[in-house]
KOLRO-974491 format. One record per residue (C-alpha): residue number from 1; residue in one letter; x, y, z. Coordinates in nm, 4 decimals, m for minus. Layout:
<nodes>
+-----+---------+----------+----------+----------+
| num | residuo |       px |       py |       pz |
+-----+---------+----------+----------+----------+
| NUM |       a |        X |        Y |        Z |
...
+-----+---------+----------+----------+----------+
</nodes>
This chain:
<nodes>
+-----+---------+----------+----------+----------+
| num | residuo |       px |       py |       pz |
+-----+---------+----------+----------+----------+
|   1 |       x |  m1.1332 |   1.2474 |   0.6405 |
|   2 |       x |  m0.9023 |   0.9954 |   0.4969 |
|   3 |       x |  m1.0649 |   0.6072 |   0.4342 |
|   4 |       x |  m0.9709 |   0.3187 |   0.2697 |
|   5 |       x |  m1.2228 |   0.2878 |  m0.0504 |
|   6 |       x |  m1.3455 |  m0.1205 |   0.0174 |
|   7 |       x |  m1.7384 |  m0.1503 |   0.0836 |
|   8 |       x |  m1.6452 |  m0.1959 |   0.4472 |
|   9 |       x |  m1.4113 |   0.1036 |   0.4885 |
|  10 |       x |  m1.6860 |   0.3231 |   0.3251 |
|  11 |       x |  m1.9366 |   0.1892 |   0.5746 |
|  12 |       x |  m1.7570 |   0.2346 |   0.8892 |
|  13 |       x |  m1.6505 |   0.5930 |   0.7798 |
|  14 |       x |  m1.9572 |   0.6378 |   0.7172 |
|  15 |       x |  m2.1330 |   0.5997 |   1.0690 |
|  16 |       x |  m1.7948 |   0.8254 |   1.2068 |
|  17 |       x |  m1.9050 |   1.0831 |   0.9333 |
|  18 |       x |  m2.2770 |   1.0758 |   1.0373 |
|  19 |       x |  m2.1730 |   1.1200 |   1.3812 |
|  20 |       x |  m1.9955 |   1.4175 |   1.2909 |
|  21 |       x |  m2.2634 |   1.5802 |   1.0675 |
|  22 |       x |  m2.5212 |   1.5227 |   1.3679 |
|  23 |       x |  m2.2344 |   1.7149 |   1.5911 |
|  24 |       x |  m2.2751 |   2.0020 |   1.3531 |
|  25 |       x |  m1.9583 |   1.9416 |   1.1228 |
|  26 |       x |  m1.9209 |   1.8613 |   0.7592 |
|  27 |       x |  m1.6657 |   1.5699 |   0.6604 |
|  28 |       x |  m1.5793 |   1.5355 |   0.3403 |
|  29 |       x |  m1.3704 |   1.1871 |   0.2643 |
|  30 |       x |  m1.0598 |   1.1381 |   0.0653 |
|  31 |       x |  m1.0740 |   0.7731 |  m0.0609 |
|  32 |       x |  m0.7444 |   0.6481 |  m0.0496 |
|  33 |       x |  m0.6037 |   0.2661 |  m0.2245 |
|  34 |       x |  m0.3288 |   0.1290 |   0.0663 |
|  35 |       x |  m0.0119 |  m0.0788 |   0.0450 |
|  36 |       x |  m0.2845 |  m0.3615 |   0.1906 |
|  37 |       x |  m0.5593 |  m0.3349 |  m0.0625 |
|  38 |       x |  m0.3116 |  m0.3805 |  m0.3667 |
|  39 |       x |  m0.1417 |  m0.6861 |  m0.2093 |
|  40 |       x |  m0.4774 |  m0.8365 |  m0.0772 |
|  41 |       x |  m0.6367 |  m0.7825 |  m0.4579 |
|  42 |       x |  m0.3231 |  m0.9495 |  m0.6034 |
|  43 |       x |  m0.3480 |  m1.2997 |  m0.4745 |
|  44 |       x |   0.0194 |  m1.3498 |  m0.4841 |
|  45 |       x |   0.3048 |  m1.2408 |  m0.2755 |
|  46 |       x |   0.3738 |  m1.2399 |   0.0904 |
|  47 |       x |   0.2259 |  m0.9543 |   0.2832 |
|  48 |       x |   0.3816 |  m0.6385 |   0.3028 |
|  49 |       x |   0.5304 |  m0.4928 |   0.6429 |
|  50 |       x |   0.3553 |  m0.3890 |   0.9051 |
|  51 |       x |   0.0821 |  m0.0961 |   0.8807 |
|  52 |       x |   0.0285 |  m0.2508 |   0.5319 |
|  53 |       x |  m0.3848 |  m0.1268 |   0.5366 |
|  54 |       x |  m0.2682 |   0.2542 |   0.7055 |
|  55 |       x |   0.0008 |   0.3665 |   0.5194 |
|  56 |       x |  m0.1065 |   0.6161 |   0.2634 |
|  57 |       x |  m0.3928 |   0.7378 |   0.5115 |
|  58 |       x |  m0.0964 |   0.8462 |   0.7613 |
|  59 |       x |   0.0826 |   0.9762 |   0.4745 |
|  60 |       x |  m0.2354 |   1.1835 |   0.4050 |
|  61 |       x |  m0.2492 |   1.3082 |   0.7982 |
|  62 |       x |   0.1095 |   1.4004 |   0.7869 |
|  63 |       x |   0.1052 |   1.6041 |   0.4367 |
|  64 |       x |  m0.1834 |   1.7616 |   0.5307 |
|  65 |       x |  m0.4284 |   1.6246 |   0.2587 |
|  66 |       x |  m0.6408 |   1.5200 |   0.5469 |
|  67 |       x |  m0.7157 |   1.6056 |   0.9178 |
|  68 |       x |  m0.8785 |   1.2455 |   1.0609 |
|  69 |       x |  m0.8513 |   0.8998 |   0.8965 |
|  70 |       x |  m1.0925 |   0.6035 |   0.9884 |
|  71 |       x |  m0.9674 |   0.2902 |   1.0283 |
|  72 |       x |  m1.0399 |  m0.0407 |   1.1685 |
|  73 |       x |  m0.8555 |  m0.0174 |   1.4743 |
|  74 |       x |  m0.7471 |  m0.3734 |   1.4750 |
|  75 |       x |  m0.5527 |  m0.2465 |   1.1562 |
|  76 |       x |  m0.3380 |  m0.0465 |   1.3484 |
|  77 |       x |   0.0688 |  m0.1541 |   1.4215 |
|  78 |       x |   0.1471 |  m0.1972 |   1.7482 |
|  79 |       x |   0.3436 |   0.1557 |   1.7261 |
|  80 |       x |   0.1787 |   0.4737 |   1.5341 |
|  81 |       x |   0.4478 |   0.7173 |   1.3761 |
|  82 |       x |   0.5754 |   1.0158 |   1.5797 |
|  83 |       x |   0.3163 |   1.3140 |   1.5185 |
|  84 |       x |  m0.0148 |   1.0809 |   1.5217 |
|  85 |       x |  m0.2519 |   0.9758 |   1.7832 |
|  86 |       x |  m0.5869 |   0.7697 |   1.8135 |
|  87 |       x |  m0.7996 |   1.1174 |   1.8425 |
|  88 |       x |  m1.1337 |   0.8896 |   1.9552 |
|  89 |       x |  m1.2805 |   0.5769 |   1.9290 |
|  90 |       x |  m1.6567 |   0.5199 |   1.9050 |
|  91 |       x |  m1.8323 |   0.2279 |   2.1236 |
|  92 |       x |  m1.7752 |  m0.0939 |   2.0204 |
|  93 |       x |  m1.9389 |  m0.3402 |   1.7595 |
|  94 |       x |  m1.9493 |  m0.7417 |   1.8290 |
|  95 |       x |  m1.5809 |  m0.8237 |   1.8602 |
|  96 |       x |  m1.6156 |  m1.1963 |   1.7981 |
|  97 |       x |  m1.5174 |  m1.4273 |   1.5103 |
|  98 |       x |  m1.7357 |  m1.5944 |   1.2882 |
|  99 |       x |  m1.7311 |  m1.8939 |   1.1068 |
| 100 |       x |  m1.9885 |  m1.9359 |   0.7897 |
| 101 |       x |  m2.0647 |  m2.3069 |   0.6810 |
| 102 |       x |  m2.2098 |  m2.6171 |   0.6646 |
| 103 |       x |  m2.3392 |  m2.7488 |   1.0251 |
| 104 |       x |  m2.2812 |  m2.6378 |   1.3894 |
| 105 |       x |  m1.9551 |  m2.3988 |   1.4117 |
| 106 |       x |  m1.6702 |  m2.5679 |   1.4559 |
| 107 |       x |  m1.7921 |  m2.8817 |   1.5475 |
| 108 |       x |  m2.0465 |  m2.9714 |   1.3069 |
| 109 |       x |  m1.7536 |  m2.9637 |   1.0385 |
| 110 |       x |  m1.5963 |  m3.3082 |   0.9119 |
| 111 |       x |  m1.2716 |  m3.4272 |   0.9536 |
| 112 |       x |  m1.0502 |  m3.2671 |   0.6608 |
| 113 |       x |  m1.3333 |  m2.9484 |   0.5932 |
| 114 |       x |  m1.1183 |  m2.6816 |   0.4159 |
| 115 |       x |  m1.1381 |  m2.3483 |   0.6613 |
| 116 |       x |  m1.0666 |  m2.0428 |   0.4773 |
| 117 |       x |  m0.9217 |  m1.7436 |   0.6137 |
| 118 |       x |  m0.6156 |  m1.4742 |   0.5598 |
| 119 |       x |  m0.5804 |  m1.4206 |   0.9360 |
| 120 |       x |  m0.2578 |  m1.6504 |   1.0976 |
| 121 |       x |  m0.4253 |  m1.5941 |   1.4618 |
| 122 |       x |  m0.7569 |  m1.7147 |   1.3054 |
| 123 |       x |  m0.6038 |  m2.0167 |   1.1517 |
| 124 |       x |  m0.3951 |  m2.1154 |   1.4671 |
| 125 |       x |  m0.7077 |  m2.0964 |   1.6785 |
| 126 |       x |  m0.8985 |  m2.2994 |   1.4510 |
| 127 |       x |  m0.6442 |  m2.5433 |   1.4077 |
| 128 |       x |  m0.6072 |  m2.5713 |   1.8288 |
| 129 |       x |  m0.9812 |  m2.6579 |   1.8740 |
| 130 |       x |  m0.9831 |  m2.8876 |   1.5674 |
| 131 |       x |  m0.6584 |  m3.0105 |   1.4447 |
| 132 |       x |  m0.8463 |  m3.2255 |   1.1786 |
| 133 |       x |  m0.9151 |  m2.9254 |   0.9916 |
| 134 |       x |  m0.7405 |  m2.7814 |   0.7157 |
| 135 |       x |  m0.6561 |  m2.3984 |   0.6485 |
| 136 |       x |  m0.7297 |  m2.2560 |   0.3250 |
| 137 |       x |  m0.5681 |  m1.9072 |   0.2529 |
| 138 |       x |  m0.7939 |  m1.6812 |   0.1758 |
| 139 |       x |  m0.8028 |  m1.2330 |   0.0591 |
| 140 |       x |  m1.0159 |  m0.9762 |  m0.0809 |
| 141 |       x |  m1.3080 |  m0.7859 |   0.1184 |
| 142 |       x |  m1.5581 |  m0.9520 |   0.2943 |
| 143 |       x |  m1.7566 |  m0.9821 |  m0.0278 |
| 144 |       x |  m1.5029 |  m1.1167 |  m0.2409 |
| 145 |       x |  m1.4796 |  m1.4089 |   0.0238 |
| 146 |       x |  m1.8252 |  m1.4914 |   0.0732 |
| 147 |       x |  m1.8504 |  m1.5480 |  m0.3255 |
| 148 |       x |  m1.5296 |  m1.7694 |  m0.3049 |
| 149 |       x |  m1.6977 |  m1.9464 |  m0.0462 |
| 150 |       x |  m2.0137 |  m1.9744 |  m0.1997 |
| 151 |       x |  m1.8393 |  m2.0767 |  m0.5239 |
| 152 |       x |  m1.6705 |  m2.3561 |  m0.3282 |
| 153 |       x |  m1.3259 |  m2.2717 |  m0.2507 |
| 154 |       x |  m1.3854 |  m2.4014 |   0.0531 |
| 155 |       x |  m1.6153 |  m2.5983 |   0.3049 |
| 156 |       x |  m1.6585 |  m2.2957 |   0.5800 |
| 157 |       x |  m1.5298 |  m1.8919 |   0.5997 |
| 158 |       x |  m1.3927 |  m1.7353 |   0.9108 |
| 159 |       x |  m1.4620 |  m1.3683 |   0.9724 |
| 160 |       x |  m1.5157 |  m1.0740 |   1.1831 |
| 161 |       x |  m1.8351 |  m1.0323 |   1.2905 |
| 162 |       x |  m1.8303 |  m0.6774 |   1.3232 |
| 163 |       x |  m1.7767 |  m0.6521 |   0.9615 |
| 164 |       x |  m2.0534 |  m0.8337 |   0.8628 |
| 165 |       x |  m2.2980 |  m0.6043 |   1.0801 |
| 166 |       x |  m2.1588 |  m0.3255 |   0.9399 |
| 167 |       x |  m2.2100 |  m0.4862 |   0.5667 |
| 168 |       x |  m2.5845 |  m0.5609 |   0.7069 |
| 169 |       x |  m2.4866 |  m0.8978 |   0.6552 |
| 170 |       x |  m2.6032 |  m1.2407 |   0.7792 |
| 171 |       x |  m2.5196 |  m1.5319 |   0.5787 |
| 172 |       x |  m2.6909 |  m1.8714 |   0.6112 |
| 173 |       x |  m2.4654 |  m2.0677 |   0.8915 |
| 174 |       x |  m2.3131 |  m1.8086 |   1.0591 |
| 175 |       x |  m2.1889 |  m1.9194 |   1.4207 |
| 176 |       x |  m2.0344 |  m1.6839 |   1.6556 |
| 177 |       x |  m1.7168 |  m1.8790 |   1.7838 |
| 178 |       x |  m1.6256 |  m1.8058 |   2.1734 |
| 179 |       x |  m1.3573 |  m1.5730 |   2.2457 |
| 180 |       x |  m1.2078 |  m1.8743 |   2.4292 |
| 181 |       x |  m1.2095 |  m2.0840 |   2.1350 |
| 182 |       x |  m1.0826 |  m1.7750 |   1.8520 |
| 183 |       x |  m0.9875 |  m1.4914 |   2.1005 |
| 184 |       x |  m1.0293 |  m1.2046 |   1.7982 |
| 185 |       x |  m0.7075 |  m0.9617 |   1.7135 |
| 186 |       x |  m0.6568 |  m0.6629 |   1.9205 |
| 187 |       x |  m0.8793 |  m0.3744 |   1.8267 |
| 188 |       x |  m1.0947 |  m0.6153 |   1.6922 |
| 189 |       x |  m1.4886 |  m0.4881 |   1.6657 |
| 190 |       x |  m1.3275 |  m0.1032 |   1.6924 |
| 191 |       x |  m1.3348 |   0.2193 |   1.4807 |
| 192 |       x |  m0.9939 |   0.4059 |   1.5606 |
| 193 |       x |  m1.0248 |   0.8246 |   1.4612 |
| 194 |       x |  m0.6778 |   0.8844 |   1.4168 |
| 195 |       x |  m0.5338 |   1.2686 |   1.3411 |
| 196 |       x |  m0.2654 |   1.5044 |   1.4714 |
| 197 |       x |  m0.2792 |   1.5892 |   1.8408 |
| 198 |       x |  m0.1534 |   1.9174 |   1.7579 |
| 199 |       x |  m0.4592 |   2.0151 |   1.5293 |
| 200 |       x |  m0.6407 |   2.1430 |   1.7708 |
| 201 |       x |  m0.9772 |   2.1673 |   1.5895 |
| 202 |       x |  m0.9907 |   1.8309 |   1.4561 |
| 203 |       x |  m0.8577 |   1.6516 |   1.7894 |
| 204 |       x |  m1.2450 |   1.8784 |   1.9794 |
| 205 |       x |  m1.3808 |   1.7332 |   1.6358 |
| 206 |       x |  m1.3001 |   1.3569 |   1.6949 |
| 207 |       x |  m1.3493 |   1.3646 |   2.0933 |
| 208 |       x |  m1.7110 |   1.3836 |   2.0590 |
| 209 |       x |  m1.7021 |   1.0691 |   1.9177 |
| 210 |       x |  m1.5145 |   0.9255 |   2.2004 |
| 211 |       x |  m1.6120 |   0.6444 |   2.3728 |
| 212 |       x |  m1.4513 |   0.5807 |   2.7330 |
| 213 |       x |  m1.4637 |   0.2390 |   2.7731 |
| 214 |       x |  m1.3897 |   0.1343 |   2.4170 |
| 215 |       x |  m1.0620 |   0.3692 |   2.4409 |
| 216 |       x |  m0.9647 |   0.2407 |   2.7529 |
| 217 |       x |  m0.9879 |  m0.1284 |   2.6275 |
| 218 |       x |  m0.8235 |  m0.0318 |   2.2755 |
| 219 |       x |  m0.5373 |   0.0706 |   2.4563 |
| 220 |       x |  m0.4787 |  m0.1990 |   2.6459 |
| 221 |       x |  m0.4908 |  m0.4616 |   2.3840 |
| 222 |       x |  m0.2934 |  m0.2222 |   2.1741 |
| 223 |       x |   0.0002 |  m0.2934 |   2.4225 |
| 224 |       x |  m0.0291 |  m0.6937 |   2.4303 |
| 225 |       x |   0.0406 |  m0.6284 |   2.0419 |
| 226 |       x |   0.3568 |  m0.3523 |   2.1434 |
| 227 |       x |   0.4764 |  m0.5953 |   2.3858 |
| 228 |       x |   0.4886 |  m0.8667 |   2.1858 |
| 229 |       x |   0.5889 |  m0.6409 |   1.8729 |
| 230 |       x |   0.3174 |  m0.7824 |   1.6113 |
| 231 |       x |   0.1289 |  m0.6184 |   1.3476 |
| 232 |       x |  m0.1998 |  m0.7301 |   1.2099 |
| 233 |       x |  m0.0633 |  m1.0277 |   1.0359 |
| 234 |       x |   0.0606 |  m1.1711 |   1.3630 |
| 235 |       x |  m0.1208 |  m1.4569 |   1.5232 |
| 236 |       x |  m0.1627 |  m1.2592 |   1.8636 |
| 237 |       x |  m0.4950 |  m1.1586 |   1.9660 |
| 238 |       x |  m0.6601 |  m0.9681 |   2.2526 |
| 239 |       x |  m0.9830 |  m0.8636 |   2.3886 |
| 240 |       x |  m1.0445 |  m0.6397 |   2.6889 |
| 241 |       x |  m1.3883 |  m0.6115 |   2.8597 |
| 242 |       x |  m1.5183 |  m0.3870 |   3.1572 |
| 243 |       x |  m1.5696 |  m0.6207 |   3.4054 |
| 244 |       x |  m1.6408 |  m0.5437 |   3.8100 |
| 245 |       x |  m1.5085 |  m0.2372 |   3.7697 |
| 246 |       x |  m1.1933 |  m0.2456 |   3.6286 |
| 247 |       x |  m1.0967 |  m0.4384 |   3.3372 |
| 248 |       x |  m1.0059 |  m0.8199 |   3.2188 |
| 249 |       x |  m0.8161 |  m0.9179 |   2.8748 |
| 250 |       x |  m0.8110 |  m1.2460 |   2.7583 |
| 251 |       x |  m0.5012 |  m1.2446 |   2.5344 |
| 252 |       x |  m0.3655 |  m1.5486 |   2.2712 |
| 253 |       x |  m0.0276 |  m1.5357 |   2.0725 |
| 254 |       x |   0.0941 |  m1.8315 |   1.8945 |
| 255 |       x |   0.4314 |  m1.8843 |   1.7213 |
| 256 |       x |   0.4862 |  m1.8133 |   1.3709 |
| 257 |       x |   0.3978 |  m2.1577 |   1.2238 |
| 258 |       x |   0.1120 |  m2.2399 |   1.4495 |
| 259 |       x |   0.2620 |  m2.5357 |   1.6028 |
| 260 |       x |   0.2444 |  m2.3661 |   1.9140 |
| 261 |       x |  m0.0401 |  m2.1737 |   2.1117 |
| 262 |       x |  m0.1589 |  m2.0770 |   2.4673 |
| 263 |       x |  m0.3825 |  m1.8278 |   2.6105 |
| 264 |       x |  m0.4299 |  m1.5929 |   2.9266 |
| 265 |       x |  m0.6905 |  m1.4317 |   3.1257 |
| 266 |       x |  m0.5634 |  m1.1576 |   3.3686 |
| 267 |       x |  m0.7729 |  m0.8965 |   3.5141 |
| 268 |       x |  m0.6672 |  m0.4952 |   3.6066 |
| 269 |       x |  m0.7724 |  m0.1497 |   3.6873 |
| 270 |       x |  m0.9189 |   0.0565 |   3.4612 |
| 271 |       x |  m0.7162 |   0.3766 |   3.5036 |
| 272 |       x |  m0.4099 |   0.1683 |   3.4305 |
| 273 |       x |  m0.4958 |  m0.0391 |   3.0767 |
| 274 |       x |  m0.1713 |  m0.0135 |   2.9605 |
| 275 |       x |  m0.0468 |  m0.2087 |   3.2721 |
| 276 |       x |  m0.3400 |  m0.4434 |   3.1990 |
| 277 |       x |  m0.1736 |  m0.5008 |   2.8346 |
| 278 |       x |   0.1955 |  m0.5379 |   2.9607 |
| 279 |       x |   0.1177 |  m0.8262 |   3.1974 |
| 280 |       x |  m0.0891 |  m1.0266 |   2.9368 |
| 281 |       x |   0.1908 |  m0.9549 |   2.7199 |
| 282 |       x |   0.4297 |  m1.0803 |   2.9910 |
| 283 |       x |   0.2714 |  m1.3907 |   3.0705 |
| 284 |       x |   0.2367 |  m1.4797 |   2.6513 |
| 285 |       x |   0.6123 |  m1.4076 |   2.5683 |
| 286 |       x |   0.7209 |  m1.7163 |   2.5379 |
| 287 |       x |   0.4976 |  m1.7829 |   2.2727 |
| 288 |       x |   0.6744 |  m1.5693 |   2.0562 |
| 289 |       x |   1.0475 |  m1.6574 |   2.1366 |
+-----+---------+----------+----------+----------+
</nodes>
């Protein structure tokens, strides 16, 4: 079972790897440094292309070396290489962004607070609600941040909150911010299994770790980020919910400099979340032009 090697990685393979054991396997994990970790522990340089935090972990699928790899799914390029699949992908932790500081959220920041974060959709967001602010680029794992923070790089942190939970994390000011406010990157809050369809045993390995609804909503957020052909770096984001028994997505892109923004909500079936994906996609395009 393939994994990045950061404290967060480890944790979230763990739980998959628990999950397994109580199913009656035995995963053993092949830590793996990506194309992502080595640019986000450099500090200098612009990002890599896209699938910059999967690379070597697909490598590892397709040479064998492994049979699954973990990964946040909101890590995941819009397109996965011929040969690999999203085997299963457990239920879903708080997909929501975070922002740890001084005050209120958002609002109980002064005019000019520095916001730190590595994430363009998180720093156009921010900048929409509060174009006072300003953004302060920010990498390393979440506890390389929190000490940069805490250090006083800047006034306030933005972050996932799923990967705080996962840390067992909950630092002093923490504020959820509404999906309306910082709609979070597709995938977002979700553990993606991803193997070789064609191995048969590890594909009835990974389904028992399947979750329904959290598949059905990974894939449609997947294709707002196909549609709009952005990778993880992109300021697009995407969040799909059950809701009345089908599904809605509220979906943001913004353009490359942040200047511009704008965000949908469009509701769908839930055998067809693909469709659901398209149309957000559709109605965001010109964003992106």
């Amino acid at each position: 079972m393939a994994t990045r090697q950061s404290p967060l990685a480890l944790a979230q393979t763990g739980l998959v790897a628990d999950a397994l054991r109580a199913a009656g396997h035995t995963p053993e994990l092949l830590g793996l440094t990506t194309t992502g970790d080595r640019w986000s522990a450099s500090g200098t340089g612009p990002a890599p292309d896209k699938g910059l935090f999967v690379k070597e972990l697909e490598e590892a699928l397709r040479d064998g070396r492994a049979d699954v790899a973990v990964h946040s799914a909101k890590d995941l390029p819009g397109e996965l290489p011929a040969g690999l699949a999203v085997l299963a992908v457990p239920p879903r932790e708080d997909p929501r962004d975070v922002i740890v500081g001084p005050g209120d959220g958002l609002d109980g920041l002064p005019a000019g607070a520095r916001v730190a974060t590595g994430s363009p959709r998180r720093a156009a967001q921010v900048l929409a609600a509060r174009p006072d602010l300003v953004i302060v680029p920010i990498r390393g794992n979440v506890g390389t941040r929190l000490d940069k923070l805490a250090r006083g790089d800047a006034d306030a942190l933005v972050l996932a909150a799923a990967g705080l939970r996962r840390l067992g994390l909950a630092p002093a000011g923490m504020v959820a911010l509404p999906v309306a406010v910082s709609t979070p990157a597709p995938g977002q809050g979700l553990l993606a299994v991803e193997g070789r369809p064609g191995a048969p045993a590890a594909a009835a390995a990974a389904a028992v770790l399947d979750d329904a609804d959290a598949h059905a909503c990974l894939r449609a957020e997947r294709a707002v980020l196909a549609a709009l052909g952005g990778g993880c770096l992109e300021p697009i984001g995407a969040l799909c919910e059950v809701h009345a028994g089908g599904l809605r997505m509220t979906a943001f892109a913004g353009s490359a400099d942040g200047s511009r923004g704008e965000r949908v909500v469009v509701e769908g079936p839930r055998d067809d979340p693909e469709g659901l994906g398209a149309a957000a996609a559709e109605r965001l395009a010109g964003v992106r032009r």
